[in-house]
C-alpha positions in Angstrom: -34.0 -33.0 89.1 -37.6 -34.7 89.0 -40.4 -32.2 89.9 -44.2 -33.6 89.1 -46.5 -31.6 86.8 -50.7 -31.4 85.7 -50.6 -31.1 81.7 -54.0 -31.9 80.2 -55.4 -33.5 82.8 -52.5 -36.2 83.2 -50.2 -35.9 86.0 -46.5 -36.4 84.8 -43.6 -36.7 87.1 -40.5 -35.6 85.0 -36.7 -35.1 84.2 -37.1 -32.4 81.7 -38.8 -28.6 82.9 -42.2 -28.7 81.7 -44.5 -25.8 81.0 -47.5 -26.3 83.2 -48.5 -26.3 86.8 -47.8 -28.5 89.8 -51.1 -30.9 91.2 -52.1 -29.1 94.7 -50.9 -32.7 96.0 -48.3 -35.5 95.0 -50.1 -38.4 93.1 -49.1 -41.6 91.2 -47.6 -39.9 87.6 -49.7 -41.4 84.8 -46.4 -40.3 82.5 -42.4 -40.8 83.7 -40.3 -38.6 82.0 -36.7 -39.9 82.1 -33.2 -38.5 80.3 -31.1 -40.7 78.6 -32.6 -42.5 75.9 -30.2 -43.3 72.3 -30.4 -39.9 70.3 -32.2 -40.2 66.9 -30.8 -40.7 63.9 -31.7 -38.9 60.4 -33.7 -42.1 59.2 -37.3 -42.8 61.0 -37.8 -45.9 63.0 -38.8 -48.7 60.3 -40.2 -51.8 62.2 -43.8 -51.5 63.5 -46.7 -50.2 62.9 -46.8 -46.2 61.6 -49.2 -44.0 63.6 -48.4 -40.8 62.7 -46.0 -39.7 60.2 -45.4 -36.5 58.6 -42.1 -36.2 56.5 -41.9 -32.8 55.3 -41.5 -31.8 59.3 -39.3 -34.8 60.0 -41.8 -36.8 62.7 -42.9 -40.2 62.2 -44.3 -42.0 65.4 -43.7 -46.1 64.9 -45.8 -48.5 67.2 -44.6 -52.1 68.5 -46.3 -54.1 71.4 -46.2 -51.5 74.5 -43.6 -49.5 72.7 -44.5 -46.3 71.1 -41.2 -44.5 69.4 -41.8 -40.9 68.5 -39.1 -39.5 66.0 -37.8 -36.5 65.1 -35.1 -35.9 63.1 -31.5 -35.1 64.1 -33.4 -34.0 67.3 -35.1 -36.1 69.5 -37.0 -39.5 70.0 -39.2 -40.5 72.7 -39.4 -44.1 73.4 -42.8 -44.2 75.4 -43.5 -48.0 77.2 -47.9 -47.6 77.1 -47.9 -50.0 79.8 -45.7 -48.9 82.8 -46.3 -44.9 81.3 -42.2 -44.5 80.9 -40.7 -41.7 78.8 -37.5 -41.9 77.6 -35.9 -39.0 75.7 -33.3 -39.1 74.1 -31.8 -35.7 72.2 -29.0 -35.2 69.6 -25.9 -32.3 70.4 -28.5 -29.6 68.7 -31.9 -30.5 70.5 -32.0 -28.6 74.0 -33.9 -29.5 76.9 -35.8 -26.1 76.2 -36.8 -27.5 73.0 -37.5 -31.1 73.9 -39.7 -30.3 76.6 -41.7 -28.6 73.7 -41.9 -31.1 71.3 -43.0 -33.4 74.6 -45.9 -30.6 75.9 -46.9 -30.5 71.9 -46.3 -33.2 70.0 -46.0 -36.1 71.8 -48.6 -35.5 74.2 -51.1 -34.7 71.8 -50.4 -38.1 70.1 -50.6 -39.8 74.0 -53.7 -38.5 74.5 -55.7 -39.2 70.8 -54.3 -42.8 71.2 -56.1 -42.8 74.8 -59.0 -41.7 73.0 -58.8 -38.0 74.1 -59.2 -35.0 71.8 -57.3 -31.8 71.8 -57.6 -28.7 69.7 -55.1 -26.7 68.2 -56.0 -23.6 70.3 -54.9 -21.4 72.6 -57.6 -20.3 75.4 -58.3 -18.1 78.2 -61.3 -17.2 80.7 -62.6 -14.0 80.8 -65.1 -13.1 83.2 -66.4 -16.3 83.6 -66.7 -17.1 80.4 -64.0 -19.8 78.4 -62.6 -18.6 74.9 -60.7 -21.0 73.0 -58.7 -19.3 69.4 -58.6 -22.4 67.0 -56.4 -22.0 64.0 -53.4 -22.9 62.1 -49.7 -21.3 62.8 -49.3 -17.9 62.5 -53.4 -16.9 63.0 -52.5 -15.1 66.0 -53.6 -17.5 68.8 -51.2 -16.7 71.5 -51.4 -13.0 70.6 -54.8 -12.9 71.3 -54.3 -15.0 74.1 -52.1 -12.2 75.4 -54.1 -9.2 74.6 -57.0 -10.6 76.6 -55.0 -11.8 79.2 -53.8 -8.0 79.6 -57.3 -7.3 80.3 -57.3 -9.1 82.9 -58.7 -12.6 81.4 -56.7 -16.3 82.9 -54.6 -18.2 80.7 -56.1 -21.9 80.5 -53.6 -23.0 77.9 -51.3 -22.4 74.9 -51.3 -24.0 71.5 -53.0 -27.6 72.8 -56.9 -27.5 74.6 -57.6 -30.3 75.7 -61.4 -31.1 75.8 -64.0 -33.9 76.8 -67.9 -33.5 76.0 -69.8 -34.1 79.3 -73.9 -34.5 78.7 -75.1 -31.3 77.2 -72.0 -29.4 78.0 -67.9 -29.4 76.8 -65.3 -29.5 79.7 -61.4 -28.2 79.1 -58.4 -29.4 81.2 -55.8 -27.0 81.8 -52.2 -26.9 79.2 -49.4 -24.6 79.9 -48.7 -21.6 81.8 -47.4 -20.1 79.4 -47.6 -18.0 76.2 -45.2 -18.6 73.7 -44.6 -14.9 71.1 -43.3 -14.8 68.0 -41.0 -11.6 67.4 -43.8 -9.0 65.6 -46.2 -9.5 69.0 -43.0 -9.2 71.5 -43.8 -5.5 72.0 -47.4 -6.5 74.1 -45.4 -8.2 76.2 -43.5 -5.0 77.6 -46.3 -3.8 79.5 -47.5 -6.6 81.3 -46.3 -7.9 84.8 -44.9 -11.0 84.0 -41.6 -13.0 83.5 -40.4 -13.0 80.4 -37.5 -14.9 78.4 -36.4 -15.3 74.5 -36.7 -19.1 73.5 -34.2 -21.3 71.9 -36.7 -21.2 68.8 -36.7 -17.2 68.5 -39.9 -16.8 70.3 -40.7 -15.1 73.6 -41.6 -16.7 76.8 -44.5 -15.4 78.6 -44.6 -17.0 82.5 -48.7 -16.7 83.4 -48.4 -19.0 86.1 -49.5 -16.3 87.9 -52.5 -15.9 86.2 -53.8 -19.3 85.4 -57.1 -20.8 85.3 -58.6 -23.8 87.7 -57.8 -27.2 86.1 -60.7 -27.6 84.7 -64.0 -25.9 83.2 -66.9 -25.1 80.7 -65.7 -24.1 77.2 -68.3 -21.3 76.5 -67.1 -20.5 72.7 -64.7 -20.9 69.7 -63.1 -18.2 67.7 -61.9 -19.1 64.5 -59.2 -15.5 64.0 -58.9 -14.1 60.7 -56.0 -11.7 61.2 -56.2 -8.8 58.5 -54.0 -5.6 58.5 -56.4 -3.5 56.4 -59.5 -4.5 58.4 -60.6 -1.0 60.7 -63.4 -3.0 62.9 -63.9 -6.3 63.9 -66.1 -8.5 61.7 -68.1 -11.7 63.3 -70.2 -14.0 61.8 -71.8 -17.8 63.4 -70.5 -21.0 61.5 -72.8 -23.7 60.7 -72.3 -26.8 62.3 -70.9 -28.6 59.1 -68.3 -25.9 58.3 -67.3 -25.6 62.0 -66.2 -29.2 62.0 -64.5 -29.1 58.5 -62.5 -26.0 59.6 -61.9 -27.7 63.1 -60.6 -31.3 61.3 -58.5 -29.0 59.0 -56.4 -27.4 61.4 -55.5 -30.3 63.8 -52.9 -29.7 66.4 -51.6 -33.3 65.3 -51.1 -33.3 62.2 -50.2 -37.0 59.9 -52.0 -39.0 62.7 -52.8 -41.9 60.8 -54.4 -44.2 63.5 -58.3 -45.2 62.4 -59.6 -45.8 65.1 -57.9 -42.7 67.0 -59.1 -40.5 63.7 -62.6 -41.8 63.8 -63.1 -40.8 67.5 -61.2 -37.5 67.0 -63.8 -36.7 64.1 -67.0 -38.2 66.5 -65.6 -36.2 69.1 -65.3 -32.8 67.0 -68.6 -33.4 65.6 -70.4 -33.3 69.1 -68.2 -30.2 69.9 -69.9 -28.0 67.2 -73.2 -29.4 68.1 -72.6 -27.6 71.8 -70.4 -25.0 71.5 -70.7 -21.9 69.0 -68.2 -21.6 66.5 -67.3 -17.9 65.0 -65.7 -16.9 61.9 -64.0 -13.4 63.3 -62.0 -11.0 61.1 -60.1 -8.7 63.3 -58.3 -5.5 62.5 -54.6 -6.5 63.3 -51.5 -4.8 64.5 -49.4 -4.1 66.4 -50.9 -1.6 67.6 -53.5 -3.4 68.4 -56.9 -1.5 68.9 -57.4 -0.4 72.6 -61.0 -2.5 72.3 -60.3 -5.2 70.5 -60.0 -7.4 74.0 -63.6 -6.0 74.7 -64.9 -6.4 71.0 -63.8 -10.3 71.3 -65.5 -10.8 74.2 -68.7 -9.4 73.6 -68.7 -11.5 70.3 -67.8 -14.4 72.3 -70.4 -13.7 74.9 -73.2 -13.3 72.5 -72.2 -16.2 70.7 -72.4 -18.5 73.8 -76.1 -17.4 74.6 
């Protein structure tokens, strides 16, 4: 079943169930997701020219001509045609659709977008009051939990694990990901309290279905929280990064990791570094459960508040 989605900004009409909204009306899809491609082998795709490749998590992404072949190993390739926007997925016996769809929402489109010179962050983010939060970090520095926590307060998801942005003038837009949070096991307990569906994932996580609570499609990014979990920490510590150490810790922590496309890495880099120059960038050490402090939601917004003044 085909069902058209808005991911990023980028309307994609697809095969597979993706994690994001439907556009308020029917458009031309700028992507076609399609079932059926050949399954992937164990070896990488050898002939053309190597975009992004990163062994020691079995991804390599080979481009030839209008072809653009996105590998992963024993699990899935996507064979992406850059001129008519065509997706072809083919998945081995122990790839899902559940997990394909999240390599496409993550990986792949990440890689789409930097080689239409776009720029995403790895980040989850939510809007609070007005006011646009975006958690930047690695795996495992509590991005989604956060996410969650505020969004128990009553903030709107905007997206998980991939933000999308685009500096406008004096000002830095976002573009709406998923709808929803993604848990690993230790933070499943905050979602037992919260009126939305939930559902364990094929990759031992737990589904969190915001689409409830979502943000508009687009908006203004007001701040970025760089989280420094810490178990022995009794209050929240915040401090402003420098421009220079916001966009080495920003490069550092890409959500697309091995690109190796020049000219998509120098505008990623041009792009980061007129990011720091317009939105504030905070170091925040928080005290870290579960349980998680009944204030903490409040403590990170007032930090990000101040911050974006």
């Amino acid at each position: 079943m085909t069902a058209q989605y808005l991911l990023h900004g980028l309307v994609i009409e697809s095969e597979l169930r993706l994690p994001a909204r439907s556009p308020d009306e029917r458009a031309p899809p700028q992507l076609r997701v399609v079932l059926g491609g050949p399954p992937p082998g164990p070896e990488a795709p050898g002939e053309g020219e190597i975009v992004a490749d990163l062994a020691a998590y079995g991804y390599s992404a080979v481009r030839s001509g209008d072809t653009l072949r996105c590998w992963f190993s024993n699990l899935a390739e996507f064979i992406i045609d850059t001129a008519s926007g065509e997706v072809r997925v083919g998945m081995s016996p122990c790839c899902d659709r559940e997990l394909a769809s999240l390599l496409f929402a993550g990986t792949v489109l990440s890689l789409v977008l930097a080689l239409r010179d776009k720029t995403v962050l790895h980040a989850s983010a939510v809007r609070h009051e007005g006011v646009t939060l975006a958690f930047v970090g690695d795996e495992g520095r509590g991005k989604s939990t956060l996410a969650t926590l505020l969004c128990a307060d009553g903030a709107e998801l905007v997206t998980d694990d991939v933000l999308r942005f685009e500096v406008k003038g004096n000002d830095v837009h976002w573009y709406s990901g998923t709808n929803e949070l993604r848990l690993r096991r230790q933070a499943w307990p905050l979602a037992s309290n919260l009126p939305y569906p939930s559902s364990p994932t094929s990759d031992g996580r737990l589904r969190l279905d915001l689409a409830s609570r979502c943000a508009p499609t687009r908006g203004k990014l007001d701040a970025i929280i760089l989280p420094r979990p810490d178990t022995a920490l009794t209050q929240l510590e915040s401090r402003v990064v420098s421009a220079p150490d916001a966009l080495l810790a920003l490069a550092f922590s890409p959500r697309l990791r091995g690109l190796c496309d020049i000219p998509a890495l120098r505008r990623q880099f041009h792009a980061l570094g007129a990011l720091v120059r317009r939105v504030p960038v905070l170091d925040v050490a928080l005290p870290w459960g579960p349980p998680f402090a009944e204030q903490l939601s409040a403590e990170l917004c007032a930090v990000a508040r101040a911050g974006s003044r």
